[in-house]
C-alpha positions as CSV (number, residue, x, y, z in Angstrom):
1,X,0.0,0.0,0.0
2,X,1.3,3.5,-1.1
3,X,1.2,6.3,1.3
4,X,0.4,9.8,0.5
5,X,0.5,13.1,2.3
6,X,-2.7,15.4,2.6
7,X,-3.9,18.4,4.6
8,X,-7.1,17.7,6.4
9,X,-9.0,20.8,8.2
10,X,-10.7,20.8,11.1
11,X,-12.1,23.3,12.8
12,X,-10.5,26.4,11.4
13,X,-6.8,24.4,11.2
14,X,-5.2,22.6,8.9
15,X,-3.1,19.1,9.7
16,X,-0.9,17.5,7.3
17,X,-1.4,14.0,7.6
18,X,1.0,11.0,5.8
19,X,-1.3,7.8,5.3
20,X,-2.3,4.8,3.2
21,X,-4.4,5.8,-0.3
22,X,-6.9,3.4,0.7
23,X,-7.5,5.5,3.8
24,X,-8.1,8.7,2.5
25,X,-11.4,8.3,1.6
26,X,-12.8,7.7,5.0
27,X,-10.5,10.5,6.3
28,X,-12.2,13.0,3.7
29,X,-15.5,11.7,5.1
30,X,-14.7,12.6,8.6
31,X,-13.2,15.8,8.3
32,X,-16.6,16.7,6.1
33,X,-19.0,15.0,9.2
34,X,-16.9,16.8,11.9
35,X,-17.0,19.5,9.7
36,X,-20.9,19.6,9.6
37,X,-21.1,18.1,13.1
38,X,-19.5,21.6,14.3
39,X,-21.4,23.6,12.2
40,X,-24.6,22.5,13.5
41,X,-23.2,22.9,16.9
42,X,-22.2,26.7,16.3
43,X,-25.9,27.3,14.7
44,X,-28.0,26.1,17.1
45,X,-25.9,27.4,20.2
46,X,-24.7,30.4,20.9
47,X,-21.0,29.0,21.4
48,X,-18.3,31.0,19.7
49,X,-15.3,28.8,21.1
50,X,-14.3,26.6,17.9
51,X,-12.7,24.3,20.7
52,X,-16.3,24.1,22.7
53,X,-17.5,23.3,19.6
54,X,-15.0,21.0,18.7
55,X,-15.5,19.1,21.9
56,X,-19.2,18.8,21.4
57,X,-18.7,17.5,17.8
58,X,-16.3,14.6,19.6
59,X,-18.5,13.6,22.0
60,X,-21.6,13.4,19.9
61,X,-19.8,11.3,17.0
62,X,-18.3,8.9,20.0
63,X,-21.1,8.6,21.6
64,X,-22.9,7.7,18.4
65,X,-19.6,5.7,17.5
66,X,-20.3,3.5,21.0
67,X,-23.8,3.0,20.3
68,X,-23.3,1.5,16.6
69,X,-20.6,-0.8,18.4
70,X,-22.8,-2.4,20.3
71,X,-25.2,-4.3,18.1
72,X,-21.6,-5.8,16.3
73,X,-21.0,-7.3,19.7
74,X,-23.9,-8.9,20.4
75,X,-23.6,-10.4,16.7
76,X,-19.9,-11.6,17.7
77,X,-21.4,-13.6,20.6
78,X,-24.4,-15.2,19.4
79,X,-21.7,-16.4,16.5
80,X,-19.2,-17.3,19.6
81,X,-22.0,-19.3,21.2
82,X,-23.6,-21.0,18.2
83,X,-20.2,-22.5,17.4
84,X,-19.5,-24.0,21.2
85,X,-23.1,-25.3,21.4
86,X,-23.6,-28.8,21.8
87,X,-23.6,-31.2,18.7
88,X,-26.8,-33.0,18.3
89,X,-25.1,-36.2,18.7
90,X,-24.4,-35.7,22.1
91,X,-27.6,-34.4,23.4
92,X,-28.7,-38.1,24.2
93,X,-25.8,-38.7,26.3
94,X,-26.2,-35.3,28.3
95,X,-29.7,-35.6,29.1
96,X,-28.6,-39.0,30.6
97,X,-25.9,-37.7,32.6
98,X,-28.4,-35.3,33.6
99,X,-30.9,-37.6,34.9
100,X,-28.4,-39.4,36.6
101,X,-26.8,-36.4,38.3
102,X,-30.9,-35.2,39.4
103,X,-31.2,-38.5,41.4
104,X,-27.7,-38.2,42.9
105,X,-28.1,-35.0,44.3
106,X,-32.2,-35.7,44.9
């Protein structure tokens, strides 16, 4: 993967960044959603401050960043669980265990 220098600008300043080509694309899509994040932000308060708003924009998009996250997890573990679930084969041989184990401890 090639790397390639651009200038990304966020809130009023501009930061050279040196990464993979196959990166800038979501780059350019996050400098334009904190871009309009912080916009919003300085329309519908009356904060001057672009770090205020800067702050605000972060803690909206992370907090929206921790929300998506948490569906994926549940997915991972339902896939984690499905794999170490008992074979079918062995169900018969469980439930007898099982019934012998009830009259033990009964």
């Amino acid at each position: 993967m090639s790397e390639i220098s651009i200038k990304v600008n966020i809130a009023g300043r501009t930061y050279p960044l040196t990464l993979g080509s196959a990166e800038e694309t979501n780059i350019r899509q996050a400098e334009t959603a904190i871009e309009e994040s912080i916009q919003t932000f300085q329309k519908s308060y009356a904060v001057k401050d672009k770090q205020d708003l800067l702050a605000m924009a972060s803690l909206q998009m992370a907090a929206g960043a921790i929300k998506n996250r948490e569906p994926r997890i549940e997915k991972v573990v339902e896939k984690v669980v499905e794999r170490i679930e008992v074979p079918v084969d062995l169900s018969p041989a469980l439930l007898h265990l099982e019934s012998r184990l009830d009259q033990y401890l009964a």
